[in-house]
N, CA, C and O atoms as a GROMACS GRO file, in nm:
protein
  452
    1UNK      N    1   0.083  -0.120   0.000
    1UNK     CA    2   0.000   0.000   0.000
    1UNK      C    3   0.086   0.125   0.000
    1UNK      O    4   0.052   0.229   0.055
    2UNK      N    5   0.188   0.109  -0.058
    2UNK     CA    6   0.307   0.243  -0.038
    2UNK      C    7   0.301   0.317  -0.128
    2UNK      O    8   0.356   0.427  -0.120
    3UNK      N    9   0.217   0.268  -0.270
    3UNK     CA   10   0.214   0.362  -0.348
    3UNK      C   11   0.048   0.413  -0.414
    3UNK      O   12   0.019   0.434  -0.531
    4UNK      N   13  -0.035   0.422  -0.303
    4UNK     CA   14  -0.149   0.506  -0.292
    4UNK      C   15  -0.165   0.636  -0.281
    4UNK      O   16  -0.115   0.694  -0.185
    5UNK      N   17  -0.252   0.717  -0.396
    5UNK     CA   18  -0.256   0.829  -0.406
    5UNK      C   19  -0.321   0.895  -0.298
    5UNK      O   20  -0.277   0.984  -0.224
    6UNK      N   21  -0.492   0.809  -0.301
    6UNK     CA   22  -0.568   0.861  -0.168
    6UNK      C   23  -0.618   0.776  -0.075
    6UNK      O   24  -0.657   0.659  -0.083
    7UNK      N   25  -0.613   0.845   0.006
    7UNK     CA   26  -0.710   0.780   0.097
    7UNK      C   27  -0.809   0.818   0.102
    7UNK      O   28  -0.833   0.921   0.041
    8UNK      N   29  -0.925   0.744   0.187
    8UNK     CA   30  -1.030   0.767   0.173
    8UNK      C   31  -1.120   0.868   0.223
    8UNK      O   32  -1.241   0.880   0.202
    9UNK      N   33  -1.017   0.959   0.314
    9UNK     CA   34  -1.055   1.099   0.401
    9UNK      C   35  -0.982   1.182   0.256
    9UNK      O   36  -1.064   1.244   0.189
   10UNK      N   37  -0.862   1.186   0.216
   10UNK     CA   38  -0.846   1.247   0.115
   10UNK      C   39  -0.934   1.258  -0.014
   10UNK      O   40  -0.945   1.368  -0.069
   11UNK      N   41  -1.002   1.140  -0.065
   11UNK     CA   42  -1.129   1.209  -0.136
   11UNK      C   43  -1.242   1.262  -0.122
   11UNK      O   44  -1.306   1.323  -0.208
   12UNK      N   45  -1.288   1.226   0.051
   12UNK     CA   46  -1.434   1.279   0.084
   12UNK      C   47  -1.356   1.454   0.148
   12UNK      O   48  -1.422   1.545   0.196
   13UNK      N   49  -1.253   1.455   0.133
   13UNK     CA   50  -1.255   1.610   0.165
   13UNK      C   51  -1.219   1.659   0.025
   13UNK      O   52  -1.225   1.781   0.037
   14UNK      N   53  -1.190   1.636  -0.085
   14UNK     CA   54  -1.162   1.685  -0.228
   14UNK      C   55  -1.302   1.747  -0.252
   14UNK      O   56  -1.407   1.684  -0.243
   15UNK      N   57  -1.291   1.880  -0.284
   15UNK     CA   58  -1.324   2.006  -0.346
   15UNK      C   59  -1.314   2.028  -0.444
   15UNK      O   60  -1.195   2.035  -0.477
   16UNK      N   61  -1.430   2.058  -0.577
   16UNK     CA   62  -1.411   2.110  -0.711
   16UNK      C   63  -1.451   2.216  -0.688
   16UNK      O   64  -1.550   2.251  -0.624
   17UNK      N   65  -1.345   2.294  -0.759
   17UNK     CA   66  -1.465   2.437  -0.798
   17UNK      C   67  -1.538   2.423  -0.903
   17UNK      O   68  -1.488   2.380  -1.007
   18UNK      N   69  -1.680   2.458  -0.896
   18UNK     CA   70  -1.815   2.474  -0.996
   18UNK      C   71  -1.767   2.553  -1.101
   18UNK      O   72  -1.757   2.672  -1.071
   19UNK      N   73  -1.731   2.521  -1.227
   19UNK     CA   74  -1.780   2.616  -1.381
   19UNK      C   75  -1.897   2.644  -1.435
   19UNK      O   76  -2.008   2.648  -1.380
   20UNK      N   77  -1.865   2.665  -1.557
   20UNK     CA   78  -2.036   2.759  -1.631
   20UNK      C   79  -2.060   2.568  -1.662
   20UNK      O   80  -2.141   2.502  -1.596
   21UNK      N   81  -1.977   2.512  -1.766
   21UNK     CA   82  -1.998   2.418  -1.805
   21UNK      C   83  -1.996   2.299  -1.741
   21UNK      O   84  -2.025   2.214  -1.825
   22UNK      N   85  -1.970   2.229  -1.598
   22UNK     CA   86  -1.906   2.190  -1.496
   22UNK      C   87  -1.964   2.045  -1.531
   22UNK      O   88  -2.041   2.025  -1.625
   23UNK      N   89  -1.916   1.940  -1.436
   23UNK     CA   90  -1.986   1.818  -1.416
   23UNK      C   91  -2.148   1.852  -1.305
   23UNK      O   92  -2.169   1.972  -1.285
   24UNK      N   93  -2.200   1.800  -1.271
   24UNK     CA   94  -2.282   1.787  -1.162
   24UNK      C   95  -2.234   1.766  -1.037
   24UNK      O   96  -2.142   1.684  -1.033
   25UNK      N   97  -2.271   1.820  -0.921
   25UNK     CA   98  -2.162   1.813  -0.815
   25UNK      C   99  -2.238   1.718  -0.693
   25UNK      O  100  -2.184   1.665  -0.596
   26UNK      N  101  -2.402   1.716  -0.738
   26UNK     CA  102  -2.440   1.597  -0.671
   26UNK      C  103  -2.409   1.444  -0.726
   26UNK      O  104  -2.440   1.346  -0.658
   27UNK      N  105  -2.341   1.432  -0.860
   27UNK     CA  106  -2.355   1.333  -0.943
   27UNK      C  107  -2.211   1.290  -0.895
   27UNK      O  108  -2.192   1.172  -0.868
   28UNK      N  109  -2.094   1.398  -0.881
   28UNK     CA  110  -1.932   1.368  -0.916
   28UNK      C  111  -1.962   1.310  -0.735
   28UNK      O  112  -1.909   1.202  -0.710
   29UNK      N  113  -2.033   1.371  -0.628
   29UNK     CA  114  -2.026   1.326  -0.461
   29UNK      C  115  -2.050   1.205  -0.460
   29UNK      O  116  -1.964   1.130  -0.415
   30UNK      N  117  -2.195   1.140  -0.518
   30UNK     CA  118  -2.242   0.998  -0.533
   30UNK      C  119  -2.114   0.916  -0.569
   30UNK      O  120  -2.078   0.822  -0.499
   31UNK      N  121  -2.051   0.952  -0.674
   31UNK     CA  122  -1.949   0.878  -0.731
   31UNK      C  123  -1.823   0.846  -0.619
   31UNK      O  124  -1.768   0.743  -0.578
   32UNK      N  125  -1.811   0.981  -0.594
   32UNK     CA  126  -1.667   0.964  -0.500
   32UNK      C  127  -1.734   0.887  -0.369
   32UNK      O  128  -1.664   0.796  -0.323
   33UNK      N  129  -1.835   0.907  -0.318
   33UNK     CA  130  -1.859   0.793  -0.195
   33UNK      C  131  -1.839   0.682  -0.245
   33UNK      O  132  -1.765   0.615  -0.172
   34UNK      N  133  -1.882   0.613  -0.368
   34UNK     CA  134  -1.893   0.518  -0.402
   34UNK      C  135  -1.719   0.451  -0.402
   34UNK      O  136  -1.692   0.350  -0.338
   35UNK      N  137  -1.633   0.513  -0.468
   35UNK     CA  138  -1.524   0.484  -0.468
   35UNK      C  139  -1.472   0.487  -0.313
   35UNK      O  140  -1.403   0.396  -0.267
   36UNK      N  141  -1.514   0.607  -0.236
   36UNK     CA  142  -1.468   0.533  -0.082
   36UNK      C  143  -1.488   0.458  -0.019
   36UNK      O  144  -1.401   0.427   0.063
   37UNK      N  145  -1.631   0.380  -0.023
   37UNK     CA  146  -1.635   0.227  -0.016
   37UNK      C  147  -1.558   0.134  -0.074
   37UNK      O  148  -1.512   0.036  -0.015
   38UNK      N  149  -1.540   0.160  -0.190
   38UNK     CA  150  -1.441   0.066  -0.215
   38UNK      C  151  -1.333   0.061  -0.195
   38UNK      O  152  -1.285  -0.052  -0.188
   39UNK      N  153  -1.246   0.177  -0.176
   39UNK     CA  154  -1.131   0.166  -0.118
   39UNK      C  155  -1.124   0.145   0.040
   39UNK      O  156  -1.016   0.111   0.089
   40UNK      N  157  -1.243   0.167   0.128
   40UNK     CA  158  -1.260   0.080   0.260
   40UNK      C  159  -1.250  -0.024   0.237
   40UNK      O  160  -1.164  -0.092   0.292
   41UNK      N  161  -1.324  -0.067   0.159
   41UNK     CA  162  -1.340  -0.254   0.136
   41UNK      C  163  -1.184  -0.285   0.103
   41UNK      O  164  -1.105  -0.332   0.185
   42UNK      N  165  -1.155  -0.254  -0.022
   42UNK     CA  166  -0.991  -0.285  -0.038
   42UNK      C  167  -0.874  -0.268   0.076
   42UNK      O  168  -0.767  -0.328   0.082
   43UNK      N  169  -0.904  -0.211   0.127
   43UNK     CA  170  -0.786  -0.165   0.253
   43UNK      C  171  -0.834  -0.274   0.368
   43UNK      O  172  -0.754  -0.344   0.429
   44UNK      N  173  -0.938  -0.276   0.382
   44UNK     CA  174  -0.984  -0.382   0.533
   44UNK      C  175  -0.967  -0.509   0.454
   44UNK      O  176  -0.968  -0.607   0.528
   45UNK      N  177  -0.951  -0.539   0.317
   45UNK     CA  178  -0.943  -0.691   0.306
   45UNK      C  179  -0.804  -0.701   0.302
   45UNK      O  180  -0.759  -0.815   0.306
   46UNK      N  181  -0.727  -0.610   0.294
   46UNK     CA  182  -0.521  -0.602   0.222
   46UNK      C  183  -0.519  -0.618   0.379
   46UNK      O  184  -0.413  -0.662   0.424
   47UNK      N  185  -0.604  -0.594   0.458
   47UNK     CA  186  -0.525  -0.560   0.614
   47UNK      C  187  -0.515  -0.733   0.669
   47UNK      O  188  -0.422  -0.793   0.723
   48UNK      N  189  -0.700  -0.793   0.615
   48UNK     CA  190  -0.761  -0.936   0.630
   48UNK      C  191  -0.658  -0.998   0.578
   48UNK      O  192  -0.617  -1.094   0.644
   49UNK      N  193  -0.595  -0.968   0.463
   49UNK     CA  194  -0.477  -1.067   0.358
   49UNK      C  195  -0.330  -1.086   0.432
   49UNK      O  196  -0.261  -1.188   0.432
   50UNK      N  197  -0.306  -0.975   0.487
   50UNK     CA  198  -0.175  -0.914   0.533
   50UNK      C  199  -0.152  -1.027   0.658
   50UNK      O  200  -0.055  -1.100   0.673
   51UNK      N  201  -0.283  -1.015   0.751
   51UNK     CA  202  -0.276  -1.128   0.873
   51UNK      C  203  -0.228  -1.273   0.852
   51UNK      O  204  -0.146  -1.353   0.895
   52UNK      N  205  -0.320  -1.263   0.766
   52UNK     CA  206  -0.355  -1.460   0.718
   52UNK      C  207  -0.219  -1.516   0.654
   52UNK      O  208  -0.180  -1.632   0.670
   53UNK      N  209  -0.147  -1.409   0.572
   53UNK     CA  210  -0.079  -1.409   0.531
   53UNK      C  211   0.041  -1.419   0.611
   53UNK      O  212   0.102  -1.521   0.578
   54UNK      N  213   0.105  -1.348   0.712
   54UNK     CA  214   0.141  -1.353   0.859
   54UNK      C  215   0.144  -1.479   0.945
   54UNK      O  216   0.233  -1.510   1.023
   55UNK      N  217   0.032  -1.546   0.918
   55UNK     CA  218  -0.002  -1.651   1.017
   55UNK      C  219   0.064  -1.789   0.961
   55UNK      O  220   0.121  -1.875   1.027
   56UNK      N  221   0.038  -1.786   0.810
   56UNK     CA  222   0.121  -1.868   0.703
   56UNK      C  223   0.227  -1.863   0.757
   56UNK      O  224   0.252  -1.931   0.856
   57UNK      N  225   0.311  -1.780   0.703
   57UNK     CA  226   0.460  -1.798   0.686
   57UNK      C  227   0.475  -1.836   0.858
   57UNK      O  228   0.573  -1.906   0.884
   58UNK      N  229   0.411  -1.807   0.945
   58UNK     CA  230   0.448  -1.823   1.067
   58UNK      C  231   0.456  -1.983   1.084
   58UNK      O  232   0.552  -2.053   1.114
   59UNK      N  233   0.324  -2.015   1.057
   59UNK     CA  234   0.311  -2.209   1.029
   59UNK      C  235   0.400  -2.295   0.970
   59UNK      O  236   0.425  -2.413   0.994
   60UNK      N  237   0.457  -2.200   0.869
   60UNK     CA  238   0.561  -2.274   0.746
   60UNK      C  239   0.640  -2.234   0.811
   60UNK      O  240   0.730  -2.284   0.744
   61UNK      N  241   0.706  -2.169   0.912
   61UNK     CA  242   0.845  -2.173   0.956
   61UNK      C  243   0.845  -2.233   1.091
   61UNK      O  244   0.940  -2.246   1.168
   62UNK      N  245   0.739  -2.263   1.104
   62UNK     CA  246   0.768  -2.376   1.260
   62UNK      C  247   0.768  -2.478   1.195
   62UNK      O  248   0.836  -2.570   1.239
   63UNK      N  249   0.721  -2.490   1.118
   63UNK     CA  250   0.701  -2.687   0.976
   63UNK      C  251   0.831  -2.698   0.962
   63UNK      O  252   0.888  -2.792   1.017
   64UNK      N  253   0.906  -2.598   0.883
   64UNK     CA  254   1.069  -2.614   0.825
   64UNK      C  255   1.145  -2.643   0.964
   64UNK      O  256   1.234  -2.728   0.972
   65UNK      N  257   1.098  -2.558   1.083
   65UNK     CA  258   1.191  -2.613   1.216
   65UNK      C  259   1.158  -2.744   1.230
   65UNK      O  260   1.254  -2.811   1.269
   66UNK      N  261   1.080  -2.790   1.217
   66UNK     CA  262   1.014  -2.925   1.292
   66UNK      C  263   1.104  -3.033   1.194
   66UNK      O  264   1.190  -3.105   1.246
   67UNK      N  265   1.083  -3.037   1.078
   67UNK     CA  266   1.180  -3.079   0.972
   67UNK      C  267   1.352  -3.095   0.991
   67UNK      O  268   1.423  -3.195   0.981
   68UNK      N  269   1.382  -2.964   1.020
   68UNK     CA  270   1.528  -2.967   1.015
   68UNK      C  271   1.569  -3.032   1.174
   68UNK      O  272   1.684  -3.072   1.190
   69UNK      N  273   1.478  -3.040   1.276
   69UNK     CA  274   1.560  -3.089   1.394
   69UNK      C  275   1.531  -3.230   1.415
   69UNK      O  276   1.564  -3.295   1.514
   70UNK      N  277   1.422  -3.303   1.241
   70UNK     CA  278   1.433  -3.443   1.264
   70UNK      C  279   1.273  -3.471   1.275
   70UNK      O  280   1.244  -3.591   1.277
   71UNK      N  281   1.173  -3.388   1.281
   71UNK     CA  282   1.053  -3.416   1.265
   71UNK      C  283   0.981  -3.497   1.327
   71UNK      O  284   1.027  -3.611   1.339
   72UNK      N  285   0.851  -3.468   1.384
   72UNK     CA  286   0.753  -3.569   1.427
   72UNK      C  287   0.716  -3.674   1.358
   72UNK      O  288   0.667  -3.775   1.407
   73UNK      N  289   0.746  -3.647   1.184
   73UNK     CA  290   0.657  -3.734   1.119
   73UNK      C  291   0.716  -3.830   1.051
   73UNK      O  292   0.659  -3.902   0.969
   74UNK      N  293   0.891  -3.839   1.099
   74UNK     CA  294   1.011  -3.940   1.040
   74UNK      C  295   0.984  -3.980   1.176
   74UNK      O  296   0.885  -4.050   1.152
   75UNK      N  297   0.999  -3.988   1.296
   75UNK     CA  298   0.982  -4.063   1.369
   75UNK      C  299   0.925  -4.147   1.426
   75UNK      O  300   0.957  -4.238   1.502
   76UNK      N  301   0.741  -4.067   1.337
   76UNK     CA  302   0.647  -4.189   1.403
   76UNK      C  303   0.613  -4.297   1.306
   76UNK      O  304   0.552  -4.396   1.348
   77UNK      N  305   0.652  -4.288   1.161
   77UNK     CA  306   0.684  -4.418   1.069
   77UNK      C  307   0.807  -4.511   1.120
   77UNK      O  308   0.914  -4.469   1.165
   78UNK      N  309   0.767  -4.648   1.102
   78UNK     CA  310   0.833  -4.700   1.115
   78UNK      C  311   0.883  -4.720   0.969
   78UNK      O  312   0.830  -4.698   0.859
   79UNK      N  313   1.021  -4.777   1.013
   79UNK     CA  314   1.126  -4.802   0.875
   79UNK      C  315   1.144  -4.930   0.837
   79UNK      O  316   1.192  -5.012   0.916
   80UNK      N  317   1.112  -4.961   0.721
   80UNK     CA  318   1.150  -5.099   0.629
   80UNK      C  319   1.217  -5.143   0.562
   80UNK      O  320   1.150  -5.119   0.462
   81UNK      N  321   1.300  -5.193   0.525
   81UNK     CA  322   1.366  -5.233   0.484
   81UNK      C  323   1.364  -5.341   0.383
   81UNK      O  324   1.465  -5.375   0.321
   82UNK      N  325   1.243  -5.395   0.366
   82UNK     CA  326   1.197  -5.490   0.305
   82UNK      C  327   1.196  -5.473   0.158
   82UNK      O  328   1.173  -5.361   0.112
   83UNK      N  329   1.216  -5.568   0.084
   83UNK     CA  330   1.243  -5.543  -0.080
   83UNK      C  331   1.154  -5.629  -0.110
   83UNK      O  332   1.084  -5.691  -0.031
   84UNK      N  333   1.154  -5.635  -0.224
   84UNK     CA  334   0.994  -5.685  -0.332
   84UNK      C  335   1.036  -5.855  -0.309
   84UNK      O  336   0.946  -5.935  -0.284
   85UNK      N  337   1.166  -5.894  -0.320
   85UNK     CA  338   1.254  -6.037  -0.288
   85UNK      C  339   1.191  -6.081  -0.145
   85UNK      O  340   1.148  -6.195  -0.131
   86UNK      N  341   1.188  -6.000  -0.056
   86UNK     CA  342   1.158  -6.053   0.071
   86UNK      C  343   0.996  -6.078   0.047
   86UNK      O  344   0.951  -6.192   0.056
   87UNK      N  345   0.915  -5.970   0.018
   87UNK     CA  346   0.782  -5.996   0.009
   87UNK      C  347   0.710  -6.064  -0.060
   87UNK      O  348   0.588  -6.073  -0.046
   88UNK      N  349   0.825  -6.159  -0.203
   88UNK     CA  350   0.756  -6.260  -0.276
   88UNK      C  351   0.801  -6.436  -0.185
   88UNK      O  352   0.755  -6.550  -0.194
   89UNK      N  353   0.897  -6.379  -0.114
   89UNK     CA  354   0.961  -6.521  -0.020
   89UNK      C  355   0.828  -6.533   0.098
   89UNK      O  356   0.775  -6.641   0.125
   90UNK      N  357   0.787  -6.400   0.162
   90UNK     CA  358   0.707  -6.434   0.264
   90UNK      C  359   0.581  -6.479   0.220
   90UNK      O  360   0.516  -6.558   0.288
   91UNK      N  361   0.525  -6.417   0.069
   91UNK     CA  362   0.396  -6.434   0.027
   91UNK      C  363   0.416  -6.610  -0.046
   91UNK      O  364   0.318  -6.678  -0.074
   92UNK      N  365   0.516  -6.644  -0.061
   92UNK     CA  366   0.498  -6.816  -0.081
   92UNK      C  367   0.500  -6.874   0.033
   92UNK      O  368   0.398  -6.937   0.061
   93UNK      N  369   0.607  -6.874   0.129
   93UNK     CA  370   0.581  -6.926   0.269
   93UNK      C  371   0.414  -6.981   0.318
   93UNK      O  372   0.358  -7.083   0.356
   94UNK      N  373   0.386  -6.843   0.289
   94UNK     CA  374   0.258  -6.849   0.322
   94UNK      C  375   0.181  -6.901   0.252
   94UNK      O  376   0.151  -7.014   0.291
   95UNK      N  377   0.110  -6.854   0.120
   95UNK     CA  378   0.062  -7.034   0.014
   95UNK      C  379   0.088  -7.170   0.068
   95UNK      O  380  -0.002  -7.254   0.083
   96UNK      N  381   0.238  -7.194   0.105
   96UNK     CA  382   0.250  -7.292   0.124
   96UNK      C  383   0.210  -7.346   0.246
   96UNK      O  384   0.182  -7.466   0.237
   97UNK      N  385   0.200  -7.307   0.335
   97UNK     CA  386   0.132  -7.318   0.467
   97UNK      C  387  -0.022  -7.310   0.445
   97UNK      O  388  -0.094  -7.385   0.511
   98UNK      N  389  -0.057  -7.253   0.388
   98UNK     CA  390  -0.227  -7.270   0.354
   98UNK      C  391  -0.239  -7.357   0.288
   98UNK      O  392  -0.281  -7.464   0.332
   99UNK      N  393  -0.209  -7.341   0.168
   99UNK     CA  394  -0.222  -7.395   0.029
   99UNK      C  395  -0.177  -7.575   0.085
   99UNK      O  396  -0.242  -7.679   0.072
  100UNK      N  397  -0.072  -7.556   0.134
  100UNK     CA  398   0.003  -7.680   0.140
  100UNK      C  399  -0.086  -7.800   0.246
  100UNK      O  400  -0.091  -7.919   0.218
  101UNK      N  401  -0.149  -7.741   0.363
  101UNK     CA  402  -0.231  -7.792   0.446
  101UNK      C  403  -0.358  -7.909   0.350
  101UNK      O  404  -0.386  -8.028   0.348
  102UNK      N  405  -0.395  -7.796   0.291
  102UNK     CA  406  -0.530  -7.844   0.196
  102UNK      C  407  -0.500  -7.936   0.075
  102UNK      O  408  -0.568  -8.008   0.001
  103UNK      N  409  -0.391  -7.909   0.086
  103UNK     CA  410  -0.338  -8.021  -0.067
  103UNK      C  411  -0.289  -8.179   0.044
  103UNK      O  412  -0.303  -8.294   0.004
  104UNK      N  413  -0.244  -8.151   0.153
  104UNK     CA  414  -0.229  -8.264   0.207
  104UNK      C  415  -0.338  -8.329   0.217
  104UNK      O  416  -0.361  -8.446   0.184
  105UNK      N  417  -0.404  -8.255   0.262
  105UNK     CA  418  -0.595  -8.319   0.275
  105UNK      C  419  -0.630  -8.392   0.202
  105UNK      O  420  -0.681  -8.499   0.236
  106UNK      N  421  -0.612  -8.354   0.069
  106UNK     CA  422  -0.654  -8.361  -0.035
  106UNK      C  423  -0.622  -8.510  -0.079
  106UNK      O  424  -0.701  -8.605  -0.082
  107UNK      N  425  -0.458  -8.508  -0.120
  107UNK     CA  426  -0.383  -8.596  -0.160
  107UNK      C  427  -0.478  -8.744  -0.011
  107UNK      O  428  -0.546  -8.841  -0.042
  108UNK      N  429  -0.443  -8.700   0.120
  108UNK     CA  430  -0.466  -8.830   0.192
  108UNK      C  431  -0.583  -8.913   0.114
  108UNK      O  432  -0.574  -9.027   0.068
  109UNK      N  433  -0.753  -8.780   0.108
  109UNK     CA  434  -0.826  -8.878   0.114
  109UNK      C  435  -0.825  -8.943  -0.055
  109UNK      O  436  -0.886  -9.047  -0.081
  110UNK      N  437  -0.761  -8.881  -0.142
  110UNK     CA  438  -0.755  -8.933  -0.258
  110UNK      C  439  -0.742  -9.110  -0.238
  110UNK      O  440  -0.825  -9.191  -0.279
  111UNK      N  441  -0.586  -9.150  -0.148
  111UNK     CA  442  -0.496  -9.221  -0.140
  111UNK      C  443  -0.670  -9.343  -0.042
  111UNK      O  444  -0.685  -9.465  -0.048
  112UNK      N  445  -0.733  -9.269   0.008
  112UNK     CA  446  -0.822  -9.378   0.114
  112UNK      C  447  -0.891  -9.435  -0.025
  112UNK      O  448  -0.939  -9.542   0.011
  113UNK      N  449  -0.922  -9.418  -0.170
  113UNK     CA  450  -1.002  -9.471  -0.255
  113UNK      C  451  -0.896  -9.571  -0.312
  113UNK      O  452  -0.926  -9.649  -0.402
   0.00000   0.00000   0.00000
């Protein structure tokens, strides 16, 4: 906001002098209120932006601390080590222990005929 011409007391005190040929001076007042609402509105939301904005970077720089001294969220995963080799060895193990049960079954009562 450093490079604003007016504010909004600076246009409701702006003064024309009246000519022969002039604008309307109830018409040019309507107008300029109108624009000082809006530059209220603009200024109270840059002020609304300015906070929120504030509160961010404040969040994001306790996040980056939390990060750099090792983080809550590396510590509460646990770590694996496990490769696709280990998880096709455990996933037959296991077939075979199921799988293998029921095929014994199988095979016995075949063998009773």
């Amino acid at each position: 906001m450093d490079e604003v011409n007016f504010t909004p007391k600076d246009i409701v005190s702006k003064h024309f002098k009246p000519k022969m040929r002039g604008y309307d001076p109830t018409e040019v007042d309507d107008f300029l209120d109108a624009v000082i609402r809006d530059y209220e509105t603009f200024a109270s939301e840059i002020q609304r932006l300015q906070g929120e904005n504030e509160k961010l970077r404040s969040r994001v720089d306790d996040l980056n601390k939390q990060i750099s001294v090792g983080g809550a969220s590396q510590t509460a995963r646990p770590q694996t080590n496990m490769t696709n080799m280990d998880v096709l060895k455990r996933l037959s193990n296991l077939e075979r222990h199921v799988f293998g049960a029921q095929l014994d079954n199988n095979s016995d009562q075949m063998n009773r005929f």
